[in-house]
C-alpha positions in Angstrom: 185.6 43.4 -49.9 184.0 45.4 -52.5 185.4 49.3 -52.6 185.0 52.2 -54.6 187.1 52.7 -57.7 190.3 54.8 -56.6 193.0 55.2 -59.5 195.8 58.2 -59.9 194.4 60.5 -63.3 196.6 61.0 -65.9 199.3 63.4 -64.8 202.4 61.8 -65.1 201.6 59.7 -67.6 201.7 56.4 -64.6 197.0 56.5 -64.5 193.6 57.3 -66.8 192.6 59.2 -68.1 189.9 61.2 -67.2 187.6 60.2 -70.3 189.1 56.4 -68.9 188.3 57.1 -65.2 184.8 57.9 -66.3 184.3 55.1 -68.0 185.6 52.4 -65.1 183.8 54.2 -62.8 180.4 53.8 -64.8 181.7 50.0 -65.5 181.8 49.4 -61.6 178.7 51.0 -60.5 177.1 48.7 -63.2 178.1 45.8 -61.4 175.7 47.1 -58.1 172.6 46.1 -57.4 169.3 48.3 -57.5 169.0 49.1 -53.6 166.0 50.9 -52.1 165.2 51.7 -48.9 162.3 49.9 -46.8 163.0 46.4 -48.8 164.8 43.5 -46.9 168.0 42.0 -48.7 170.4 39.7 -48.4 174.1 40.5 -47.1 177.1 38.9 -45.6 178.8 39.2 -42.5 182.6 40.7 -43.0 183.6 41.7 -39.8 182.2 41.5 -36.4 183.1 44.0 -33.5 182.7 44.8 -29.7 179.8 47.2 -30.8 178.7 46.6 -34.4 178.3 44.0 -37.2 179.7 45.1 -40.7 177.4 43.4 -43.7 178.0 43.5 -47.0 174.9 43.8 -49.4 176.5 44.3 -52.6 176.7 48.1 -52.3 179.4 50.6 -53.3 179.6 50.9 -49.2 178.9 48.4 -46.6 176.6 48.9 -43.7 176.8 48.5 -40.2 173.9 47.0 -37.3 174.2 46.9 -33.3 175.1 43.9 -31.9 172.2 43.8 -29.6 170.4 43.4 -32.8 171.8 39.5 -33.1 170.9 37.6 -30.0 172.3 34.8 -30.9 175.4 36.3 -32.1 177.8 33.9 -30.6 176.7 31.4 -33.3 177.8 33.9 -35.8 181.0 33.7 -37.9 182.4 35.9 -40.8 181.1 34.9 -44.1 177.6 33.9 -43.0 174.4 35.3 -45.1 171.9 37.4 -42.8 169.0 39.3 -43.7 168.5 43.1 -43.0 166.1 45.3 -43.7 167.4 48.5 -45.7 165.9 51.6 -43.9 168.2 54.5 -45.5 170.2 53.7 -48.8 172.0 56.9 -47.4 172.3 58.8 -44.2 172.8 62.2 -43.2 176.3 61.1 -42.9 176.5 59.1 -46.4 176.0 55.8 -44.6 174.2 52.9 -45.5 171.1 52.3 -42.6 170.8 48.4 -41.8 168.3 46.6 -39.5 168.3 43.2 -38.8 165.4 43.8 -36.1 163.2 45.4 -38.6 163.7 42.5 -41.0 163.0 39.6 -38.4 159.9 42.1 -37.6 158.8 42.5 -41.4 159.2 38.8 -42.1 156.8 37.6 -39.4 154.9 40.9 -40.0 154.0 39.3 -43.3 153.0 35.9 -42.0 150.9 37.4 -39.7 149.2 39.5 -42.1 149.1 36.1 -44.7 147.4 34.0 -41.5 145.2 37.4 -41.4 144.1 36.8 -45.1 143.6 33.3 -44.9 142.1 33.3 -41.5 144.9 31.1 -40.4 145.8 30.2 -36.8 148.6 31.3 -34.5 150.4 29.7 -31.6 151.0 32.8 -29.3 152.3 33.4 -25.5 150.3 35.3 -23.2 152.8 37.6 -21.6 151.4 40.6 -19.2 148.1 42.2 -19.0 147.3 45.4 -20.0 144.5 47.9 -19.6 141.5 46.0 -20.9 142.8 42.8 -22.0 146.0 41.1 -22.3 149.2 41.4 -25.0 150.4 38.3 -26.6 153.8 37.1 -28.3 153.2 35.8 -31.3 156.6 34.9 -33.5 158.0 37.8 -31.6 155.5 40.7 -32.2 152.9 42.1 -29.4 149.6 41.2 -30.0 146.6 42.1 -28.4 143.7 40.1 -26.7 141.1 41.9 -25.8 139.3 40.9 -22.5 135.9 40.2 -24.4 138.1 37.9 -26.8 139.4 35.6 -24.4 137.3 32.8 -24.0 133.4 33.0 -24.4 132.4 32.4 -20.7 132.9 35.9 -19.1 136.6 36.0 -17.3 137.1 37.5 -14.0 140.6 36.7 -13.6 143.1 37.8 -16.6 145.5 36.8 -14.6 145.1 33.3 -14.3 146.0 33.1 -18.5 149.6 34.8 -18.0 152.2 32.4 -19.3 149.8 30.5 -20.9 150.7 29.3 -24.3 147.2 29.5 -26.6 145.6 29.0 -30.3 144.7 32.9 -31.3 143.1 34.0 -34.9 143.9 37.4 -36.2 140.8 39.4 -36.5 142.5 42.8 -36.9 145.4 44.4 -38.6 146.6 48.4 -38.6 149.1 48.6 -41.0 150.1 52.3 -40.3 150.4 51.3 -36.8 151.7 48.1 -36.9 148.7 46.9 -34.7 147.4 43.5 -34.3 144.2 42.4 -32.6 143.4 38.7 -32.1 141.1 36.3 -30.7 140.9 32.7 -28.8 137.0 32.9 -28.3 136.5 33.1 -31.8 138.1 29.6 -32.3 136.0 28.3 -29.0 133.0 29.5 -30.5 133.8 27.2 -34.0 134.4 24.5 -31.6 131.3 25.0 -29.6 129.2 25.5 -33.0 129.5 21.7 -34.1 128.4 20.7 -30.2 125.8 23.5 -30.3 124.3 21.5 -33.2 124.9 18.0 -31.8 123.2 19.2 -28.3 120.2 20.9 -30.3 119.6 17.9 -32.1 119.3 15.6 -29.4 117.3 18.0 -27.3 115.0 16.5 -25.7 112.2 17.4 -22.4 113.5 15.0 -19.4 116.9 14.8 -20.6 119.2 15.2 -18.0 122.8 17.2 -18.5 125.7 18.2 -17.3 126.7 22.4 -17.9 128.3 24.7 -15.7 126.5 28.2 -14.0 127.3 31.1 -16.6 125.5 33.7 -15.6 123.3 34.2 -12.4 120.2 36.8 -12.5 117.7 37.8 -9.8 115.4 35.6 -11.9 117.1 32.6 -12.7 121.0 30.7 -13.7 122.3 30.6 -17.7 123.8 27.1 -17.5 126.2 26.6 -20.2 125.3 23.2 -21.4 128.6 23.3 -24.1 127.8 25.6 -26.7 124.2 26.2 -25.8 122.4 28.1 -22.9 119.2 27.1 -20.9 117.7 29.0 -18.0 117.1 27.5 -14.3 114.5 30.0 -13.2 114.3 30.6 -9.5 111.2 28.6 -9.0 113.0 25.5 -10.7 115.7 25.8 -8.6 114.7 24.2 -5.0 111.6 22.9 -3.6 112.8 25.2 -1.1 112.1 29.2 -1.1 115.0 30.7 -2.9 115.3 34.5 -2.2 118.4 34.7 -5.0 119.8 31.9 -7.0 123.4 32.7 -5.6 122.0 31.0 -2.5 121.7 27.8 -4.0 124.0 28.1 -7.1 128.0 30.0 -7.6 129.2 31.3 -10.6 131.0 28.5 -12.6 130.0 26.0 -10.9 129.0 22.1 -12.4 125.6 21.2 -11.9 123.3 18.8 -13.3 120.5 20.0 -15.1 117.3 18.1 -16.5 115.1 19.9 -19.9 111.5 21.0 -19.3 110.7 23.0 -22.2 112.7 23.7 -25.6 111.8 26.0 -27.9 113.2 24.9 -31.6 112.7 28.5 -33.2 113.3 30.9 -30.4 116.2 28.5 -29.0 114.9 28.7 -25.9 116.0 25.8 -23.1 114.0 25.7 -19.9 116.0 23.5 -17.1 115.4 22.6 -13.8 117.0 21.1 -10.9 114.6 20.8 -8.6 112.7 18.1 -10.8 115.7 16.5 -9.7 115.1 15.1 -6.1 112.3 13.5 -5.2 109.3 15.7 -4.3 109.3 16.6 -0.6 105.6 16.4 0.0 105.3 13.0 -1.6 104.8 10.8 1.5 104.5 14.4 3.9 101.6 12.9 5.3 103.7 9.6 7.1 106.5 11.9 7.8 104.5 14.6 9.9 101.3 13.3 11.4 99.4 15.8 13.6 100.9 16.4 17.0 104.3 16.1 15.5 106.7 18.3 17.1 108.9 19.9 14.6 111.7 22.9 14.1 111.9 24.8 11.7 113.1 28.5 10.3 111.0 31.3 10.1 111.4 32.4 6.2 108.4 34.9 5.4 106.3 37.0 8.2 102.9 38.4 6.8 100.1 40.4 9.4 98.3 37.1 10.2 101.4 34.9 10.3 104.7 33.1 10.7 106.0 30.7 7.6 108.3 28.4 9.0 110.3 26.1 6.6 110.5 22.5 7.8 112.6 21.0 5.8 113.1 22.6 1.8 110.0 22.3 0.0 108.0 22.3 3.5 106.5 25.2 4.5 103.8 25.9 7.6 101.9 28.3 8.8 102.4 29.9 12.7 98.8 31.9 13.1 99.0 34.6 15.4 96.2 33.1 17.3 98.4 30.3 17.3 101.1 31.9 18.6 100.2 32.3 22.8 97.5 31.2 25.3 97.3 35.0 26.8 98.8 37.5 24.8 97.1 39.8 22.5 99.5 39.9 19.3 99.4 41.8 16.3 101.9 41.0 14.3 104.5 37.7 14.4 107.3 39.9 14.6 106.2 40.5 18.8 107.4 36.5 19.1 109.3 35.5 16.2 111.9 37.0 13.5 113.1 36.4 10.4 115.7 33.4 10.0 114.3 32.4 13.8 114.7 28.4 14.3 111.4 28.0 16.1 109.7 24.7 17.7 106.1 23.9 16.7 103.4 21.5 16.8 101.7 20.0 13.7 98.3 20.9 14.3 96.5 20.2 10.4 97.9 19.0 7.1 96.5 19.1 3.8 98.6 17.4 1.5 96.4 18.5 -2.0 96.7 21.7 -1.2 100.1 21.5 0.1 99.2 23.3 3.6 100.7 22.5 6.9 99.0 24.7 10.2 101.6 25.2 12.9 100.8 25.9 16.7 103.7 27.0 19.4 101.2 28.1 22.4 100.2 24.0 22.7 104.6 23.4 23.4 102.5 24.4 27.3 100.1 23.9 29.3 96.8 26.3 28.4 96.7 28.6 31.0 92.8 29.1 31.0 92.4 25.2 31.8 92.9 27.0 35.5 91.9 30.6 35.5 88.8 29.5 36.9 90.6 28.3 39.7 92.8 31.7 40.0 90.0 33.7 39.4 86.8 32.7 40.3 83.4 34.6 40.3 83.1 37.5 42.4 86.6 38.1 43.1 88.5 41.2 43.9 91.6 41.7 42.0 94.1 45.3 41.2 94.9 45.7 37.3 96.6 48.2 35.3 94.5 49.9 32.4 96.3 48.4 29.3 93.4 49.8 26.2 90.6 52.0 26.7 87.9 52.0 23.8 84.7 53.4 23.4 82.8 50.7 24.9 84.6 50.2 28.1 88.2 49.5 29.5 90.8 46.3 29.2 92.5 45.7 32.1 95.6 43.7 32.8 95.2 40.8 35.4 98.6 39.3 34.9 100.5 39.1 31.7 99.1 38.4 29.1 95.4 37.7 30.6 92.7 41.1 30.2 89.8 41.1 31.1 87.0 44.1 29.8 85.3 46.8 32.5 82.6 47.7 30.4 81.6 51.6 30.4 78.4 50.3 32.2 80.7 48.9 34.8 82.5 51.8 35.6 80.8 53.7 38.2 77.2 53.0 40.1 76.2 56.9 40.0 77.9 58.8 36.7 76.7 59.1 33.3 79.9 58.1 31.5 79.9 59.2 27.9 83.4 57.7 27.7 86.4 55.8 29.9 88.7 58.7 29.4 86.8 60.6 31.8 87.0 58.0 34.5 90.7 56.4 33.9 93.8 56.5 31.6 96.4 53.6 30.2 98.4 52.4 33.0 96.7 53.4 36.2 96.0 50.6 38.7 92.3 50.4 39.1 90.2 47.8 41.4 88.3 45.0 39.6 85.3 42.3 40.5 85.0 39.0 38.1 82.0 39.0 36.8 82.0 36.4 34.4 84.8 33.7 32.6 84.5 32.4 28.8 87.1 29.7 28.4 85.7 28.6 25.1 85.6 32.3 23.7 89.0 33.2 25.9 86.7 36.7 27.5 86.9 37.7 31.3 84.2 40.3 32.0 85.1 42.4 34.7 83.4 45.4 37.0 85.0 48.2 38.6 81.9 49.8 40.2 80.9 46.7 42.0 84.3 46.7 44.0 81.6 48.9 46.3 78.1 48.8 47.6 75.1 49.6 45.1 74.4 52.9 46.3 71.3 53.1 44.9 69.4 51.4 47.8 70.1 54.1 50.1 69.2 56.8 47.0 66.0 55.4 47.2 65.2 56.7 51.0 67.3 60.0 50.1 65.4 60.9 46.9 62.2 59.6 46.8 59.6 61.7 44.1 58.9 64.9 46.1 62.1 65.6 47.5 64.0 68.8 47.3 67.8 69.2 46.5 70.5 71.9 45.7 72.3 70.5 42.7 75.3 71.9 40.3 75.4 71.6 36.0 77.8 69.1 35.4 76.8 68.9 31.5 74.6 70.3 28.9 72.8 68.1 26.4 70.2 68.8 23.6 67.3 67.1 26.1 68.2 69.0 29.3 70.8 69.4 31.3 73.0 66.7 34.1 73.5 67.7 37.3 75.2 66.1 39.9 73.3 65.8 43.5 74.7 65.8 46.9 75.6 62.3 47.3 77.5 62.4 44.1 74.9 60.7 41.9 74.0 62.1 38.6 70.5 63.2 37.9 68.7 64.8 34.5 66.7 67.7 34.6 64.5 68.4 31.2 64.2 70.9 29.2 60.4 71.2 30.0 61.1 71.5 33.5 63.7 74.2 33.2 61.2 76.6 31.5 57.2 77.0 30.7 58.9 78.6 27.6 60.9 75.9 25.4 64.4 77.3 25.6 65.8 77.2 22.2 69.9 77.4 23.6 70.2 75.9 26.2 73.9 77.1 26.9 72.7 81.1 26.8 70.4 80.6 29.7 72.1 77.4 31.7 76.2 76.9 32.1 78.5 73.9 33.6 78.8 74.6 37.4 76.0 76.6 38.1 73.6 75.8 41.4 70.0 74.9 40.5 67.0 74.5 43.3 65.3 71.4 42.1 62.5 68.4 43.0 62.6 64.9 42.6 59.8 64.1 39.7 61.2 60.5 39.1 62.8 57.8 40.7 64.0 54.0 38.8 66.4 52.1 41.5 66.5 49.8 38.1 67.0 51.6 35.7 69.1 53.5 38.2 67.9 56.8 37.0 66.8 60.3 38.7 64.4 62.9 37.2 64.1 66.4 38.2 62.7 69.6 37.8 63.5 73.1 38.8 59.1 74.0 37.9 57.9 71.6 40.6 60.8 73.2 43.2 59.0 76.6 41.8 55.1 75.4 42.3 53.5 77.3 45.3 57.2 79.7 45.8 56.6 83.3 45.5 56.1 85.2 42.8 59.7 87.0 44.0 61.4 83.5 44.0 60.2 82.6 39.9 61.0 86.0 39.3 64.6 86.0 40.1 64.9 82.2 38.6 63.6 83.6 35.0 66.3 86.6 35.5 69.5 84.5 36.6 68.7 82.2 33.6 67.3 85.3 30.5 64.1 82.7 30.1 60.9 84.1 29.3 58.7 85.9 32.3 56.7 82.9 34.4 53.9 83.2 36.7 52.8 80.8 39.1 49.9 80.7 37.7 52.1 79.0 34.1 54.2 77.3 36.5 50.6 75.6 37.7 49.4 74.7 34.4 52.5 72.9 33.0 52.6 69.4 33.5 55.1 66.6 33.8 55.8 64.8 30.7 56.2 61.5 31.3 57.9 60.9 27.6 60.4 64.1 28.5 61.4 62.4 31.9 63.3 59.6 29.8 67.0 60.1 29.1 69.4 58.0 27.6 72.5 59.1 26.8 74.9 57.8 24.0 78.5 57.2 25.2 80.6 59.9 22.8 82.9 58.7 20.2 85.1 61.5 21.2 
């Protein structure tokens, strides 16, 4: 055991002198080795305790390491030749500082940072993840693997690698921090470079491969095909309508792929799968001959239609015409909905143009074959007002069977500008059938005729020359419309209001008041009534025209002007335009 020099001086004559003592010591100290701290040397074990390891590294002092530091210390003996790594020549307390730790670290540090240099690869241990990646044992020292650097399909699940044993490459080094970085997809990617070529070469349109889904888009699936992507695009997918590639495809999954386009310079691969299977309106025309009944799913609903899928690939269209016998349907969405399983009748196919014509209303009978029978001409029938338009009124028969009350039909003695004024949606009115178009599905229906034609007995109760009491009902730009006593409408000019032409009307004449008037014209036909409040005046008193002209603020009359103005035959006309209003 090597010890300092430790000799009595010269005082009793029995030691050195101190000229002597100087000169052993500076012969001992020669005999140790240069020492400096942060190197690793080579020492011996001397003595081994409960706690500690004594080594001996050719020092004046020997140094002393934990024995947690020596896990396989049992295989130890005295005498055998360890390497430490020197971290203090010299302690606060004098003390040599010994790792043997640090050395095992610094001697695969160096190998690490060698295979670093030389690009060299590692065998390492995946061992617990970590934020981002995953840290790795390699020869002992934590490593880490970034997620992006594990493989060069995207991983999901870091997971599944703990445990796993691997082939890394170093691809960074921190020597202040003692950091390492590494990388198994950079060694995949060398491997997948001499396939990458191979497949590239070979390429090929019609070939058929095997790859596996990488990536899936709203617009299409990567497919790995072993080094080298292609695109399914959605269209190429199914012969079927595809609303997202994840409904035909999953991430990761095999499939077989066949090349329709490759571009050399852009490395572009087109794939499909479609191409595949057989074309599913090859023999279309065998399968579904008209007046097939099929079922199928309702996959797109536009204003005029259902698409229903048939089988994938096969596609029809549901008109909205086609849809019922009766009802009046705007949109498919009233009988159908999206992802419906729906039954339907083949009713055309065009196998060019790839169109198929659906029908569900001929699944039954069509009711108009017998609404003849339920309804024939001349019939009285109740109805509830389902539509009103400008033209006249639908009415509801029985649902899903309307019939039209035509504004002329509405009533035998008014002047209906519009229906509003007569009924409103959902009152129950009386209805004749006046006519039946099967062919054009119409049913023309009257409302006025549910009663007598009055207009026979108007002819005996205002006949030309007959005098009546009648009240404003409206104003219009040729006259005004008053109603008479047996509730018919009649029309009173303008010229035979006033000698004077009156230029407004509604300052001299308002709704509701009482005019004396004489029948100048009667049409039964053209069921129509003409009067004048001039003729009721002819041969009256002076007093009488006196007090008409001053209830009204027309200009002053005399008989005598009341004489000389004559009927108009052109002014007695009056047709009236139903409003839009």
């Amino acid at each position: 055991m090597a010890q300092a020099l430790n000799v009595p001086l010269d005082g009793d004559g029995s030691g050195y002198s101190e000229s002597e003592y100087k000169e052993l010591t500076k012969l001992y100290e020669s005999t140790m080795g240069s020492f400096h701290a942060g190197e690793i040397v080579k020492g011996r074990i001397v003595h081994i305790g409960d706690s500690n390891v004594a080594i001996d590294i050719g020092f004046k002092s020997e140094g002393s390491v934990s024995v947690a530091e020596f896990p396989n210390l049992k295989d130890m003996k005295i005498g055998d030749e360890v390497e430490v790594f020197l971290e203090s020549v010299e302690n606060k307390d004098g003390q040599l500082v010994l790792s043997r730790k640090r050395a095992d670290f610094m001697r695969v540090w160096e190998r690490i940072v060698r295979s670093y240099e030389k690009g060299e690869v590692l065998r390492g241990r995946c061992v617990r993840r970590t934020k981002g990646g995953i840290v790795v044992d390699l020869m002992g020292l934590d490593a880490f693997l970034p997620g992006s650097q594990i493989d060069v399909r995207p991983v999901r699940d870091f997971d599944a690698f703990i445990g796993k044993e691997m082939d890394f490459r170093v691809v960074k080094v921190n020597h202040p921090s003692e950091n390492v970085v590494v990388s198994h997809k950079i060694l995949v990617e060398e491997e997948l470079a001499s396939q990458r070529k191979t497949i590239l070469d070979s390429l090929e349109k019609g070939q058929i491969l095997e790859g596996h889904a990488k990536a899936i888009t709203d617009f299409g699936v990567f497919v790995d095909l072993g080094g080298v992507d292609g695109l399914v695009h959605i269209t190429d997918l199914s012969w079927g309508r595809v609303n997202h590639p994840s409904e035909v495809v999953k991430l990761d999954q095999t499939v077989n792929v066949v090349v329709l386009d490759f571009d050399q310079e852009k490395k572009r691969i087109s794939l499909g799968m479609k191409q595949l299977l057989p074309h599913p309106w090859e023999n279309v025309d065998l399968k579904y001959p008209v007046g097939t009944k099929v079922t199928g799913k309702v996959v797109s609903l536009t204003d005029y239609g259902a698409f229903v899928e048939i089988e994938k690939g096969i596609e029809g269209l549901i008109h909205i015409s086609e849809m019922s016998w009766t009802q009046h349907i705007k949109h498919p969405s009233q009988v159908v909905s999206m992802g419906q399983m729906v039954d339907g009748i083949i009713l055309s196919l065009d196998k060019d143009g790839k169109k198929i014509s659906l029908g569900m209303k001929q699944l039954e009978p069509d009711p108009w074959t017998t609404l003849m029978q339920k309804y024939p001409i001349g019939s009285k029938h109740t109805g509830a007002v389902r539509n009103l338009t400008n033209f006249g009124v639908f009415v509801e028969l029985e649902e899903g069977v309307d019939g039209l009350v035509h504004i002329s039909d509405l009533s035998w003695t008014k002047k209906i500008r519009h229906p509003g004024e007569v009924v409103k949606k959902g009152d129950k009115i009386d209805v004749v059938i006046l006519a039946i178009d099967v062919e054009q599905r119409r049913i023309s229906l009257g409302h006025k005729q549910v009663q007598d034609n009055p207009w026979e007995a108007f002819e005996n109760s205002y006949k030309a020359g007959t005098d009546v009491e009648a009240k404003i009902v409206r104003l219009i730009e040729k006259g005004v419309i008053v109603e008479l006593p047996l509730g018919v409408d009649g029309f009173v000019p303008l010229s035979q209001l006033s000698q004077i032409p009156v230029k407004n009307i509604a300052e001299s004449f308002k709704v509701a008041d009482t005019l004396n008037l004489r029948v100048i014209e009667f049409d039964k036909e053209s069921k129509k009534i003409v009067l004048s409040a001039l003729e009721f005046l002819r041969g009256k008193e002076q007093k009488l025209v006196d007090e008409y002209v001053a209830s009204h603020k027309l200009f002053p009359m005399t008989l005598k002007d009341i004489v000389a103005t004559p009927i108009a035959p052109s002014e007695s006309s009056f047709t009236e335009t139903p409003s839009t209003n």
